[in-house]
C-alpha positions as CSV (number, residue, x, y, z in Angstrom):
1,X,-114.1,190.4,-39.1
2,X,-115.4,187.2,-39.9
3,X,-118.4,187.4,-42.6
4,X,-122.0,185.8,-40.7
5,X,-122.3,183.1,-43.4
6,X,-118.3,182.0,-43.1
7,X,-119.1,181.7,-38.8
8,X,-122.5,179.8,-39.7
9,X,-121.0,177.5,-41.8
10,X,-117.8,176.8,-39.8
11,X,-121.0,175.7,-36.5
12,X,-122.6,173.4,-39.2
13,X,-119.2,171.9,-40.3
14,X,-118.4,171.3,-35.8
15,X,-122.1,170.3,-35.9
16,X,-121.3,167.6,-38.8
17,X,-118.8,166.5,-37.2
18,X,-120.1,165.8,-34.2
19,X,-122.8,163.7,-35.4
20,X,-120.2,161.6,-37.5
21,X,-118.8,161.3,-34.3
22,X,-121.5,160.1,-32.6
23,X,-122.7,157.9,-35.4
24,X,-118.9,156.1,-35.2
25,X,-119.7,155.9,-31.3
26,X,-122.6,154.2,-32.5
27,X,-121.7,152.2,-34.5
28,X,-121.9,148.6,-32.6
29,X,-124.4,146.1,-34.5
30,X,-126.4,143.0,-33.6
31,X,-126.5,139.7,-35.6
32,X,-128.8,137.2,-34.2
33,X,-130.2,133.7,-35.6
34,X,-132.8,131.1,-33.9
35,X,-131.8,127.7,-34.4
36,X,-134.9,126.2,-36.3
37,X,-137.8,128.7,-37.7
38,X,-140.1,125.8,-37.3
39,X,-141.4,123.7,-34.6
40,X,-143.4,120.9,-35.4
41,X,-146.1,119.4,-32.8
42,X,-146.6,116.1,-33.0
43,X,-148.7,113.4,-31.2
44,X,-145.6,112.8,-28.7
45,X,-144.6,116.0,-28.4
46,X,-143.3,117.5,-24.9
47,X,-142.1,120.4,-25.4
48,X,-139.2,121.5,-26.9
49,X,-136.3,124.6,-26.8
50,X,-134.9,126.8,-29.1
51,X,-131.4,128.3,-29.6
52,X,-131.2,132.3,-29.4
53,X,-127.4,132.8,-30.7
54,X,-125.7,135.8,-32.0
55,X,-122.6,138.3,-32.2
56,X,-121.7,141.9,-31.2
57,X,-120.1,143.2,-34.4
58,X,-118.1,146.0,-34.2
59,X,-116.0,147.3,-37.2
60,X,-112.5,149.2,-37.4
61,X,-114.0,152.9,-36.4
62,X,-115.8,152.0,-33.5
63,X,-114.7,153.5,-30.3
64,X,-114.7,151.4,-27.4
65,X,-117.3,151.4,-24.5
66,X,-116.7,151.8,-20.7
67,X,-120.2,150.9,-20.0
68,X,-121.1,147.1,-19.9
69,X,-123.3,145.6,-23.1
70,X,-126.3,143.9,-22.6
71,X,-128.6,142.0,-24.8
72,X,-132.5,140.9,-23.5
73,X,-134.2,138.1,-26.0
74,X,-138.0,138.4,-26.5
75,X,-140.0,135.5,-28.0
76,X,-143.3,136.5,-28.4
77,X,-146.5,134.8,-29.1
78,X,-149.3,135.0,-31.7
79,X,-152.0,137.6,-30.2
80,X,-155.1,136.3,-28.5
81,X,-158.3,137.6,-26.8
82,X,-158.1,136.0,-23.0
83,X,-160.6,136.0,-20.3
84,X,-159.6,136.3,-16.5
85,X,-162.5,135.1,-13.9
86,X,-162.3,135.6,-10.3
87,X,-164.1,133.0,-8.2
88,X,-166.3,134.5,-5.2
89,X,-168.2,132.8,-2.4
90,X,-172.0,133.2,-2.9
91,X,-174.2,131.0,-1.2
92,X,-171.7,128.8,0.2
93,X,-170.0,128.1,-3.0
94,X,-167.3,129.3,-5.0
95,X,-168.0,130.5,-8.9
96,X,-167.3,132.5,-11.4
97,X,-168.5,135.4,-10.8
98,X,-166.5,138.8,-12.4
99,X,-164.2,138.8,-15.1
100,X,-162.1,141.1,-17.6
101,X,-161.1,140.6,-20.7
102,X,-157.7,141.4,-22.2
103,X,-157.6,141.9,-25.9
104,X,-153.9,141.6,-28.4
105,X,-152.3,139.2,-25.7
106,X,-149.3,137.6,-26.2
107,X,-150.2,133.6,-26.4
108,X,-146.5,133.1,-25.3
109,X,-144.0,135.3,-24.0
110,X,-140.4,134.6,-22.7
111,X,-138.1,137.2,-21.7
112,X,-133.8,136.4,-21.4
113,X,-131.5,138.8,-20.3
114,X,-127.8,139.1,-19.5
115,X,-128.9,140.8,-16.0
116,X,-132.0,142.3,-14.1
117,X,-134.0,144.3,-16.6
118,X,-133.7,147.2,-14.1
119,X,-130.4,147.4,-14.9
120,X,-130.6,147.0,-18.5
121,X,-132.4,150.0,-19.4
122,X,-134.9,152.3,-17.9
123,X,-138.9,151.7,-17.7
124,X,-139.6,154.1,-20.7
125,X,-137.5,152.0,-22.9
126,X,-138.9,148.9,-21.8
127,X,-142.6,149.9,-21.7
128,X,-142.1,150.7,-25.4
129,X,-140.4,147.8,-26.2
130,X,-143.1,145.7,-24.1
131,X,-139.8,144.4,-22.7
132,X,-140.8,142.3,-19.3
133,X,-143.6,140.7,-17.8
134,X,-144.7,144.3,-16.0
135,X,-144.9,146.4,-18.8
136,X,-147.0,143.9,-21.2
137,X,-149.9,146.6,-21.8
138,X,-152.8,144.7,-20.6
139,X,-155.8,146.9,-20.8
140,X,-158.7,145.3,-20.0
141,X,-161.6,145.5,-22.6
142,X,-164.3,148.1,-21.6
143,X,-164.2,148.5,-18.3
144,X,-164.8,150.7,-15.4
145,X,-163.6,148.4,-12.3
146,X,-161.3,150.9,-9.8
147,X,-157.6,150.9,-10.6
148,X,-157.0,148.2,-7.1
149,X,-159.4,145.3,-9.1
150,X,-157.4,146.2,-12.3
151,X,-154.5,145.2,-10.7
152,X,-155.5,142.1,-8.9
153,X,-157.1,140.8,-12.4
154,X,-153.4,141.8,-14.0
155,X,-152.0,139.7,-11.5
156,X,-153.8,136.9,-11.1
157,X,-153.4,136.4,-15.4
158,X,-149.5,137.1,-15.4
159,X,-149.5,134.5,-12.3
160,X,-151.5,132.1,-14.2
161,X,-149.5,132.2,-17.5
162,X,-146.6,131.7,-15.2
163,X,-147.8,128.5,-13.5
164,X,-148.1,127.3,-16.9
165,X,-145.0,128.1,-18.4
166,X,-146.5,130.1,-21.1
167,X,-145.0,133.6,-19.4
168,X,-141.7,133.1,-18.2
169,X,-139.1,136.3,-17.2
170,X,-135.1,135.2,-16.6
171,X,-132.3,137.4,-15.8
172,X,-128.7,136.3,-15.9
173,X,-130.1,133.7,-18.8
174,X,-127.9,134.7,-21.8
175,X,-124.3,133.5,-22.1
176,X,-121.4,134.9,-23.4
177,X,-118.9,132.9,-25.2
178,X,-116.4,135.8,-25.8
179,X,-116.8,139.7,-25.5
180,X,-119.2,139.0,-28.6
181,X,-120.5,136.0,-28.7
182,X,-124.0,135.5,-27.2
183,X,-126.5,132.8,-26.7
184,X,-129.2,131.5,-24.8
185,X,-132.1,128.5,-24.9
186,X,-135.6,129.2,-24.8
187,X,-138.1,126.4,-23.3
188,X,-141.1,125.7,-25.3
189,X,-143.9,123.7,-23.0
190,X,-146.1,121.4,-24.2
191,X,-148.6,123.0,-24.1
192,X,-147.3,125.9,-27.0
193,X,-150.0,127.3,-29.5
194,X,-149.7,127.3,-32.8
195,X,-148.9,130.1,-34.9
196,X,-146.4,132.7,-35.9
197,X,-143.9,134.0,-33.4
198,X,-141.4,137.0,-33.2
199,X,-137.8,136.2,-31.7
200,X,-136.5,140.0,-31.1
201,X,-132.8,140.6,-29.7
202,X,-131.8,144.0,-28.3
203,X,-128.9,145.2,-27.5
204,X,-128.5,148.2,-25.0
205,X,-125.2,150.0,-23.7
206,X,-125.5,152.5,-20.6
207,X,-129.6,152.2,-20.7
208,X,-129.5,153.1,-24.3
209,X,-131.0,150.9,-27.1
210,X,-128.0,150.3,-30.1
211,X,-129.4,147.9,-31.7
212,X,-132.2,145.3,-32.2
213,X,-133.4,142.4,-34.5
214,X,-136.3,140.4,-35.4
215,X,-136.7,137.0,-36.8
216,X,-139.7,134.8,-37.6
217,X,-140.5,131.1,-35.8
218,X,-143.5,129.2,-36.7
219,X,-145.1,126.3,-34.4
220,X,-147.5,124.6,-35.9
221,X,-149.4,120.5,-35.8
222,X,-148.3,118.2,-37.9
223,X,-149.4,114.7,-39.4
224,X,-152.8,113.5,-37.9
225,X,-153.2,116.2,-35.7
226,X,-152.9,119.0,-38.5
227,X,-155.3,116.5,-40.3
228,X,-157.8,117.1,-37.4
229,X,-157.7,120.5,-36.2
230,X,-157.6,122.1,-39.8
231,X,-161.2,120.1,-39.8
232,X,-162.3,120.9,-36.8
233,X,-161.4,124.5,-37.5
234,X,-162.7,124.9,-41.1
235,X,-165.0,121.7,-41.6
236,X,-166.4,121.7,-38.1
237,X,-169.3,119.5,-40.0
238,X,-167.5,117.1,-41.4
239,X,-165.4,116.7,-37.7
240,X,-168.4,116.3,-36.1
241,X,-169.7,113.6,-38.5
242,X,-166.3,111.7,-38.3
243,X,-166.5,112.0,-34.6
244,X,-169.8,110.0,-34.3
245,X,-168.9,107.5,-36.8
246,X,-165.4,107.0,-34.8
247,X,-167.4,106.4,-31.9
248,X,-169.9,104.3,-33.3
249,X,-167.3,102.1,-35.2
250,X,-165.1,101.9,-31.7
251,X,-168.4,100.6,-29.9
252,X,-169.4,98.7,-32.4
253,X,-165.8,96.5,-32.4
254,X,-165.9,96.5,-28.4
255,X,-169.0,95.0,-28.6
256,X,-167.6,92.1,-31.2
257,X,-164.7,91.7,-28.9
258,X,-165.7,91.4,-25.8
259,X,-168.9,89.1,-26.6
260,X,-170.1,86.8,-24.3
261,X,-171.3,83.3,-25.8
């Protein structure tokens, strides 16, 4: 008969590995790059794009997968306050008139993925990845409105960021070059903020999450216009000063020019 500890330590040794087993089933990685970390606004500047590229990696161990690999791209915006009004007809005339504000709002978000992200994964692994334009976790800031006007507010500010290309959600987006090369291009509108951004790459297998990374890209002014909004931001002052002598100088010139005899 078999001593207890001998049995206990032969279920720990299956239990070992097991785990090794699954960590070699595992062991897929992502490697991802942006093409530039910075993009520079300038006083022509129309909007740009940005490359998302990267590989599967897979070393000697790994087993192979029967379920198909996919990969979702995220670039997300610097966080801002936003306020959504809703326009009502009182005394013949349509104003402002109710609104809710969203706090820790992505300024720019753009989702890419290889197919539909119902397919990809399921809505608890999106919701914590804030992976898609529905499960962006827009809580309105203190109020008590019934869950149908929640709703309609949520709607009407994801439509609105849409119409101006500041929210954009594509499936199908991401091309494969080879069972492990990957890319995709991101459209930046004119329109961009400034500020830090976060370009995370996922990579799922059978609605599971393998692997993920994160890197930085920074758009910010440049030239004159850096010149100017650091001063209107920091010196507002010495803006406004510059402001009225710009104005007074331009009339003053018109004036000279266009005098009549």
């Amino acid at each position: 008969m078999r001593h207890p500890l001998h049995t206990l330590n032969a279920v720990l040794t299956v239990a070992l590995l097991a785990l090794a087993s699954i960590s070699s089933a595992l062991a897929e990685t992502l490697v991802s790059a942006v093409s530039s970390s910075q993009v520079a606004i300038t006083s022509n500047f129309t909007g740009t794009q940005i490359l998302v590229y990267g590989e599967i990696a897979r070393d000697a161990g790994t087993v192979a997968r029967s379920d198909k690999q996919d990969v979702v791209v995220v670039v997300e915006g610097p966080l801002e306050r936003v306020v959504t009004w809703r326009k009502d007809h009182i005394f013949g005339l349509w104003i402002n008139a109710t609104s809710q504000t969203y706090i820790a709002v992505p300024s720019f978000y753009a989702v890419h993925a290889t197919d539909d992200l119902r397919n990809i994964a399921s809505d608890d692994w999106l919701k914590q990845y804030r992976i898609g334009l529905e499960h962006l976790p827009l809580a309105a800031l203190g109020t008590r409105a019934p869950a149908h006007e929640r709703a309609a507010f949520k709607e009407a500010f994801l439509r609105s960021r849409v119409h101006q290309g500041l929210y954009t959600q594509n499936s199908k987006s991401i091309n494969f070059l080879s069972s492990t090369l990957f890319s995709t291009t991101v459209d930046l509108p004119a329109i961009i903020p400034t500020g830090d951004y976060k370009v995370t790459t996922f990579l799922f297998n059978g609605g599971v999450l393998l692997d993920k990374q994160e890197q930085a890209l920074t758009v910010a002014k440049t030239g004159f216009e850096q010149v100017t909004f650091t001063l209107s931001r920091q010196y507002p002052a010495v803006y406004g000063a510059m402001a009225i002598l710009l104005a007074l100088l331009t009339g003053w010139l018109a004036g000279v020019i266009f005098k009549k005899d």
